[in-house]
Each structure stands twice: as structure tokens, then as C-alpha cells.
C-alpha positions as CSV (number, residue, x, y, z in Angstrom):
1,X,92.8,102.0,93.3
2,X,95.9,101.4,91.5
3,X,99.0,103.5,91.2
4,X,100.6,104.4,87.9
5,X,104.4,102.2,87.6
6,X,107.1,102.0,85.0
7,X,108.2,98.7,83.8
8,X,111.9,98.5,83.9
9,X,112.8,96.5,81.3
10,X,111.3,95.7,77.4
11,X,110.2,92.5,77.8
12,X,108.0,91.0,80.6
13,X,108.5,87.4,79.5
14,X,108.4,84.7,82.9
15,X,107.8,81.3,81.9
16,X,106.5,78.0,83.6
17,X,106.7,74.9,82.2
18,X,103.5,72.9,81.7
19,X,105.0,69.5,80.4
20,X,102.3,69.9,77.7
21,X,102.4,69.1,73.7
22,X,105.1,71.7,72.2
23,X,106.0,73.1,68.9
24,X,109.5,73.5,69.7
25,X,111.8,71.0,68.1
26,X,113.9,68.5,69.5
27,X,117.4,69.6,68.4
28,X,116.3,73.3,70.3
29,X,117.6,74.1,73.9
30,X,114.4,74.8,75.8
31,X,115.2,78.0,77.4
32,X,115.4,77.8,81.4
33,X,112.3,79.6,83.0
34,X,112.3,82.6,85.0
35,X,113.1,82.0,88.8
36,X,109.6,81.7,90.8
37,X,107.3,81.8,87.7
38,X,107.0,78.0,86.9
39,X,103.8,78.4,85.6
40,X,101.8,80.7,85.3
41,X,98.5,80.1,83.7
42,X,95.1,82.0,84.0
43,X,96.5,85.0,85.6
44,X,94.7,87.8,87.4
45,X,96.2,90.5,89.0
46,X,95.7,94.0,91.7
47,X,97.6,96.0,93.2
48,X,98.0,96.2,97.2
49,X,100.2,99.0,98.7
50,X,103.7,98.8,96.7
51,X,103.3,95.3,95.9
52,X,101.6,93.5,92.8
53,X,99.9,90.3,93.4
54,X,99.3,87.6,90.8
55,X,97.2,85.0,91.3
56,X,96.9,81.6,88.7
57,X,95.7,77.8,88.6
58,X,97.9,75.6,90.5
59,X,100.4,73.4,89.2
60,X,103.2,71.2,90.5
61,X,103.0,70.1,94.4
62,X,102.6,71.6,97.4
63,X,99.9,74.9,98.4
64,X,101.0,76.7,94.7
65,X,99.7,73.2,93.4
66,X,96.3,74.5,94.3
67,X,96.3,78.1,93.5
68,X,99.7,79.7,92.9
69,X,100.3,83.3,94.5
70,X,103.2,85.3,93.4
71,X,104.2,89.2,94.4
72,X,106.1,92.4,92.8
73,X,106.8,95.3,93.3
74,X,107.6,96.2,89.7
75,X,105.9,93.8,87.5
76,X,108.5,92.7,86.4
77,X,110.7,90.5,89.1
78,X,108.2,88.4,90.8
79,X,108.3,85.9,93.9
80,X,106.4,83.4,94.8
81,X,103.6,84.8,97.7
82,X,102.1,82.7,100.4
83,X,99.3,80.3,98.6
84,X,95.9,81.1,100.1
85,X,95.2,77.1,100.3
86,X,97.3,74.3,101.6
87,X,94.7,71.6,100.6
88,X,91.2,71.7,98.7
89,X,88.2,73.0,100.9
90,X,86.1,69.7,102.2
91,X,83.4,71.0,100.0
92,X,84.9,71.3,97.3
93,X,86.6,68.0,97.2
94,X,82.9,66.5,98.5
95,X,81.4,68.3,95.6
96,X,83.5,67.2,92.9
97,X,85.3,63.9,93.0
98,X,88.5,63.5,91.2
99,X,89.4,67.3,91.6
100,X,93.0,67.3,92.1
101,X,93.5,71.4,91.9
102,X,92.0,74.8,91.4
103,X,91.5,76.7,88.1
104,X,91.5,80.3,86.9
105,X,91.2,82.4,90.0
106,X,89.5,86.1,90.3
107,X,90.8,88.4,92.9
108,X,89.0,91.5,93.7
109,X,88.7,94.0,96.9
110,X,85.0,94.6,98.0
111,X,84.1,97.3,100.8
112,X,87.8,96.6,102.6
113,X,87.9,92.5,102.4
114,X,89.6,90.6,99.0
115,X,87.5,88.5,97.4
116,X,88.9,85.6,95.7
117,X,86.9,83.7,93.7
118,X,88.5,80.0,92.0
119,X,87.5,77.0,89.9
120,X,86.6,73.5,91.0
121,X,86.5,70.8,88.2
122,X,88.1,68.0,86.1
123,X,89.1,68.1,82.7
124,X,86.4,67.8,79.9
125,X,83.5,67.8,82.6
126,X,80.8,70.7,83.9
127,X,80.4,68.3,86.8
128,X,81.8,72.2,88.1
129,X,81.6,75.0,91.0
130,X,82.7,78.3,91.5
131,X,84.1,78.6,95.5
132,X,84.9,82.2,97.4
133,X,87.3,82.9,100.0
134,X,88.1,85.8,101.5
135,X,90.8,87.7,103.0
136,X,91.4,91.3,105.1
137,X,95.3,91.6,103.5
138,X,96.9,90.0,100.9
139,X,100.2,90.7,102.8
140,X,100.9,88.2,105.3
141,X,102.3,89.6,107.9
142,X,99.8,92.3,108.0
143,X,96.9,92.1,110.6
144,X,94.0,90.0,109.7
145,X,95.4,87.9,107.4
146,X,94.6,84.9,105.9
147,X,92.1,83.6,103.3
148,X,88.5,82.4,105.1
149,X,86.6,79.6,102.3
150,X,83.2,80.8,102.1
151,X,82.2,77.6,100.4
152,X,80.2,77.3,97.0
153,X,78.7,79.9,94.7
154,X,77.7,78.3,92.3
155,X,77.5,74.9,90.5
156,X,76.9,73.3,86.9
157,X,76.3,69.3,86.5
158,X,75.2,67.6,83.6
159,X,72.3,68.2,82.3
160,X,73.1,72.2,82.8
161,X,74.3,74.3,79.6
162,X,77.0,75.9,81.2
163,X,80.3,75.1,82.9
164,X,81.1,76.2,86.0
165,X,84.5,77.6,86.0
166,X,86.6,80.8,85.1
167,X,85.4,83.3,87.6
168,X,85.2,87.3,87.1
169,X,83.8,89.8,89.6
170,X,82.4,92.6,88.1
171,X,80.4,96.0,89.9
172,X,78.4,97.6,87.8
173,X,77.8,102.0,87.8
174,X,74.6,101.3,89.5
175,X,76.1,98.8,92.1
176,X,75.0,96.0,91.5
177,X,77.6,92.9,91.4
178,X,77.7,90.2,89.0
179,X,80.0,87.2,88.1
180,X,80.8,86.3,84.7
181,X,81.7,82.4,84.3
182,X,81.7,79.8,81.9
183,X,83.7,77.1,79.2
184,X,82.2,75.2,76.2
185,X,78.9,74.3,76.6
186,X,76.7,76.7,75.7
187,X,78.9,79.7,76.4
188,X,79.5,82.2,78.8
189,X,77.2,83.2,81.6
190,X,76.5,86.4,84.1
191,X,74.8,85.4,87.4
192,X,73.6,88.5,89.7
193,X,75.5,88.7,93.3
194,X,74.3,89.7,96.5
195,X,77.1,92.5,97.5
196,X,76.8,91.2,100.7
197,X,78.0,87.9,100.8
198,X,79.6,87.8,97.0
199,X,77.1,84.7,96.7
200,X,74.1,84.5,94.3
201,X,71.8,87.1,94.5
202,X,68.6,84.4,93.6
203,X,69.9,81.2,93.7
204,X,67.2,79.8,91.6
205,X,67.6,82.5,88.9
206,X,68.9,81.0,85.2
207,X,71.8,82.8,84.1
208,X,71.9,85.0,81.4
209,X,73.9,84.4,77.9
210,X,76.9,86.5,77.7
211,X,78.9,84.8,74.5
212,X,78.8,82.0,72.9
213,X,80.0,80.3,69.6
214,X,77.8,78.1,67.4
215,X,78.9,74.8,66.1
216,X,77.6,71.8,64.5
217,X,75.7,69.2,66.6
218,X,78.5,67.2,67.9
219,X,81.2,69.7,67.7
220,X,83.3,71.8,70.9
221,X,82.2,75.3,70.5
222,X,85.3,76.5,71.8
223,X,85.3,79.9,74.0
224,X,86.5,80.2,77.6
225,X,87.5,83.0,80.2
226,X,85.0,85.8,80.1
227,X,86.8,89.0,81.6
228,X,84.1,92.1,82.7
229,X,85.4,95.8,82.8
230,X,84.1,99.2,82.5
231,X,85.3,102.6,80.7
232,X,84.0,105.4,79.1
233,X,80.3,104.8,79.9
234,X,81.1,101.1,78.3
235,X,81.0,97.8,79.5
236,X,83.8,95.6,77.6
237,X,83.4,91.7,77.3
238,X,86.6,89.6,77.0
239,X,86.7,85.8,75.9
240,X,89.3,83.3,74.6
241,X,88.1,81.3,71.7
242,X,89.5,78.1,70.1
243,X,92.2,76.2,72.3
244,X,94.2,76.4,74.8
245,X,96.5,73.5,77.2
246,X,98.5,72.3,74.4
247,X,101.5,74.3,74.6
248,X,103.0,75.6,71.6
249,X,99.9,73.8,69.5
250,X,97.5,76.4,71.3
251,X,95.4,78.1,69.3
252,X,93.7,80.1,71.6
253,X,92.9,83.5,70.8
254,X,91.3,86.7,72.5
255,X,88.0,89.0,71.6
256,X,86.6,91.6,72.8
257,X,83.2,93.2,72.8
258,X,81.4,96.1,74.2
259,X,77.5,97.1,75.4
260,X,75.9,99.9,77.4
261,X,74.4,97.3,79.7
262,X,76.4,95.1,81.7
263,X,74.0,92.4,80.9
264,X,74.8,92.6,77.3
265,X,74.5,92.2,74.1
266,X,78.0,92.7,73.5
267,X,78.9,93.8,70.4
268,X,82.5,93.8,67.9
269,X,83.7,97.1,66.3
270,X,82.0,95.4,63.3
271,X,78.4,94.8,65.0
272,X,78.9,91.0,64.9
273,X,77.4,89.8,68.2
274,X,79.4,87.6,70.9
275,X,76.5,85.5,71.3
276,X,77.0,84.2,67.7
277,X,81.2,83.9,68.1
278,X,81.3,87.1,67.1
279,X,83.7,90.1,68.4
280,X,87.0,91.8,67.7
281,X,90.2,90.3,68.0
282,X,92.2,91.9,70.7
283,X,95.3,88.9,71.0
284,X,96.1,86.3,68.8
285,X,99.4,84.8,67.5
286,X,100.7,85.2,63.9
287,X,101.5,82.2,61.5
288,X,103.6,79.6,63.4
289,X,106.7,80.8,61.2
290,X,106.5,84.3,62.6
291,X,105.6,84.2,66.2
292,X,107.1,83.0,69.4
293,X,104.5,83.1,71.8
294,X,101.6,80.9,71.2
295,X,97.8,80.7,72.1
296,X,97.0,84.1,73.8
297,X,94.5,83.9,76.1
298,X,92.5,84.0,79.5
299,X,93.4,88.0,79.9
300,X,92.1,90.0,82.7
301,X,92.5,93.9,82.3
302,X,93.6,95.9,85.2
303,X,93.4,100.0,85.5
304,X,96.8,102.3,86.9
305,X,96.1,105.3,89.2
306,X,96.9,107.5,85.9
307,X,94.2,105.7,83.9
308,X,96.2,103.7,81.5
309,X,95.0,99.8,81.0
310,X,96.7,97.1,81.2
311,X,96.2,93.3,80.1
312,X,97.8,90.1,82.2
313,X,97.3,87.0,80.1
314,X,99.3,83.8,79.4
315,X,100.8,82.8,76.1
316,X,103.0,78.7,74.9
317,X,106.4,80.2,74.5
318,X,107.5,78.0,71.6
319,X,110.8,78.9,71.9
320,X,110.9,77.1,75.2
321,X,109.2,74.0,74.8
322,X,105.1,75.7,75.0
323,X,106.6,76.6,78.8
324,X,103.5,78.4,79.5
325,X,104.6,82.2,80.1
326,X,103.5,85.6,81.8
327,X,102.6,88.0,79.7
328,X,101.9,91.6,79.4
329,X,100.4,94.1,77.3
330,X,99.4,97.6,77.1
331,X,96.1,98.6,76.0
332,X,96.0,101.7,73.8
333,X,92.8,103.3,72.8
334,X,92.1,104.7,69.7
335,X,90.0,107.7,68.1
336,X,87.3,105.0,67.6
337,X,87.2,104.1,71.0
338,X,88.5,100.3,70.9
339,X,91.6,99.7,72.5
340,X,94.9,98.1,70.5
341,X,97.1,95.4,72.9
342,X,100.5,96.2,72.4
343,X,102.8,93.2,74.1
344,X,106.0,94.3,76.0
């Protein structure tokens, strides 16, 4: 679906500030951010025609304050694209009181029409949902444009064990469609879909446990942002673990996992399970003194035409103020079969 490119230059660093806690210190410049890429956080990313199209959680004011949507056509220069919301469906605001924007979008295309999927919530709650909206083009001056709100997939409230937020679309070798989702609680979860309507296949099915990490009674087990993708008769798990939102203080971090079944158990190179916080580390950030981007996390992998993978994530740049920053990263597979992230 997506054709091969060449990134033009050896860095694909765009920042965005967040005005969150920052490592840098206060006699350092912050560096100015990238035209057009103030922020980007949660990113997800496809290909239509010559153009890239990255989608993200809204910040700031305005239709990007909802979901941000920016476009390129070499990865590397991007512009800010026309947001696919200029206020927060009825439902969702109905739904889930206090919501002020929407989280962590997935963007997929299923049998001709774009699905994207987003977040509705407030910070520290599972008082969540999951919306959809779809769309013919993501180009908007192209016929049959513009993004139709499907309403709610799927919602957590207290007394669930999972949090309804961080959306990925996944279609399995057999076709059936699934959606990955969940933050804190207990873990991440995979609900079946209906290819249909991209809704809930059973509505009154439980989900099934996709990763988790154990803690104390009382403690945050801390993993987020479950990413789904296929290759080499594989399914691969992604998750972020540990913390993110706090600029240069992140300490996110990014596993990975494979099964034969798309329902799991996923696995590390090791054989440690990602249902006990196990996997293998795919991102992370070296000691403080050594490394300029911070907290590596919520990554979503996307395929060329020529078959080489790529990962879109966001990183705290300490070096301007934990601005939080596009990144980039090639993944390179080995003779074992797992794949090595090398960042641009």
C-alpha cells in the first residue's frame, strides 16, 4: 500500500512544545521548533498518493487542538493538514464530562474508506471511550471528503479493569479485525471488530489480556500504547512502559513482543511474557548524560512498497526544553528474526 521514499536529510527531528516539566536547564536557549510541528505527540502515520499524513493528540487551540493532522510528501518537511474535527462529537462530550481534547489517534484504510479511530478521556481517569470516524480521502480537495463521526466503540468506567484509550486497528491473515487499546489498569486489551462497521463485533464480549505489568497493590503499573503488526508469519506486539508527559523527565520506554496468534501470548526474544511486563526493548533513551531525546514511546510501525519498516514515535527533546518531537526510526531485522530501531 505504501511506496518505497528516501529521506533527504540525516535527521528527522520536528519538535512541539508541550509546556511540560523539562530537563533542560535554565541558562540553555531552548531551540526554536520546526515550522508546523508544534507538537506532535502519539503519532500515526500512512501513506495516500504522494503525500504522507500524520495524525496526533491535539494540543493548543483551534480544530489541531482536537486532533492535529499534518502532510508530506517526503517525511521530512511537513505542513499542517486540514483537522478532521472542529469541535468534540456531542457524544463524546455527553459521554465524558471534562474532556477538553482527543488522544492518540489510529488511521487506517478499510475496503476504500479511512478509518480513524481516537481517544476520549481526562487525565488519570478510565471514565474513557474509543470514537470512529470515517473518511473517503484524506486529501481535501479530493471528492468525498471529509471525516463522518461514527460515534462510540467502545467504553471503560470505573469499576472496569481497563482504560479506554490508545486505539490500533489491526486485520488479521484470516480477516478478521481487531482493536488493541488500553493504559494502566490492568493492561492492554484486544476486542474483536465487525469488518463492517469497525465497531464491536459482540458488544457484550470481555476483552482479552494483551500485556500487562504487575505491581504492588497500590502502585501504577505503568504500560500504554499497544501497536499490532504482522510479518513473517508473526504477529508483533508494541507497548510503552513507565512514563511519559513529563517532558525531558519521561521515562517512557518501548517493547516489543511476538506470537503466532493475533490473540496472543506475546512473547520477548528471551521468552519473558508481556502479560507479566515482560518483552524486548525496542526504544529507550540512554543515561540522562548521554542522550538528547527523552522518553521514547507510543510508536506505530508502518510498511514501504519495497518492504522495509519503519517506526513513527515521539521522544522530550531535552535539548529544547522536553519540546515534545517527531521522530523516526528504521527497523532492521536481524538473522534472528527481531528487528533493531535505528533513529535517523
Amino acid at each position: 500500500m505504501r511506496r518505497a521514499f528516501r529521506p533527504t536529510r540525516s535527521a528527522l527531528v520536528l519538535s512541539g512544545l508541550l509546556g511540560l516539566v523539562t530537563g533542560a536547564s535554565a541558562q540553555q536557549a531552548p531551540r526554536p521548533p520546526a515550522p508546523d510541528t508544534t507538537p506532535v505527540h502519539d503519532p500515526v502515520i500512512i501513506r495516500a498518493g504522494d503525500r504522507w499524513h500524520i495524525f496526533s493528540t491535539g494540543f493548543g487551540e483551534g480544530p489541531h487542538g482536537l486532533i492535529a493532522a499534518r502532510s508530506s510528501r517526503d517525511m521530512v518537511d511537513w505542513q499542517k493538514a486540514k483537522a478532521p474535527f472542529d469541535r468534540i462529537p456531542d457524544w463524546a462530550a455527553k459521554a465524558i464530562p471534562g474532556a477538553r481534547n482527543l488522544w492518540a489517534p489510529d488511521i487506517s484504510l478499510v475496503d476504500g474508506r479511512y478509518r480513524l479511530y481516537y481517544s476520549v478521556s481526562t487525565f488519570g481517569s478510565n471514565r474513557s471511550a474509543i470514537g470512529l470516524a470515517t473518511s473517503a480521502s484524506l486529501d481535501p480537495a479530493a471528492p468525498g471528503y471529509g471525516w463522518r463521526d461514527e460515534g462510540s466503540v467502545v467504553e471503560s468506567r470505573p469499576g472496569d479493569d481497563f482504560n479506554a484509550i490508545d486505539p490500533a486497528f489491526m486485520a488479521d491473515a484470516d480477516g478478521g479485525h481487531w482493536l488493541a487499546l488500553g493504559s494502566f489498569w490492568s493492561g492492554l486489551k484486544l476486542f474483536r471488530l465487525d469488518p463492517r462497521s469497525g465497531k464491536l463485533l459482540d458488544p457484550t464480549a470481555k476483552p482479552l489480556a494483551l500485556a500487562s505489568r504487575p505491581a504492588p497493590a497500590g502502585a501504577p503499573a505503568a504500560i500504554e500504547a499497544p501497536f499490532l503488526f504482522a510479518r513473517d508469519g508473526w504477529y508483533w506486539l508494541i507497548a510503552s512502559y513507565d512514563y511519559c508527559c513529563k517532558g525531558a523527565a519521561s521515562t517512557y520506554y518501548t517493547v516489543i513482543g511476538r506470537s503466532r496468534s493475533v490473540q496472543g501470548p506475546y512473547r520477548g526474544k528471551d521468552g519473558s511474557s508481556m502479560l507479566e511486563g515482560g518483552g524486548t526493548i525496542l526504544l529507550r533513551a540512554d543515561l540522562p548524560e548521554q542522550d538528547r531525546f527523552r522518553g521514547p514511546g507510543h510508536a506505530g510501525q508502518f510498511r514501504d512498497g519495497d518492504g522495509t519498516d519503519w517506526l513513527v514515535y515521539h521522544a522530550y527533546d531535552r535539548e529544547a526544553r522536553g519540546a515534545a518531537t517527531l521522530r523516526i526510526a528504521r527497523l532492521r531485522w536481524g538473522a534472528d528474526g527481531w528487528p533493531i530501531a535505528e533513529a535517523r
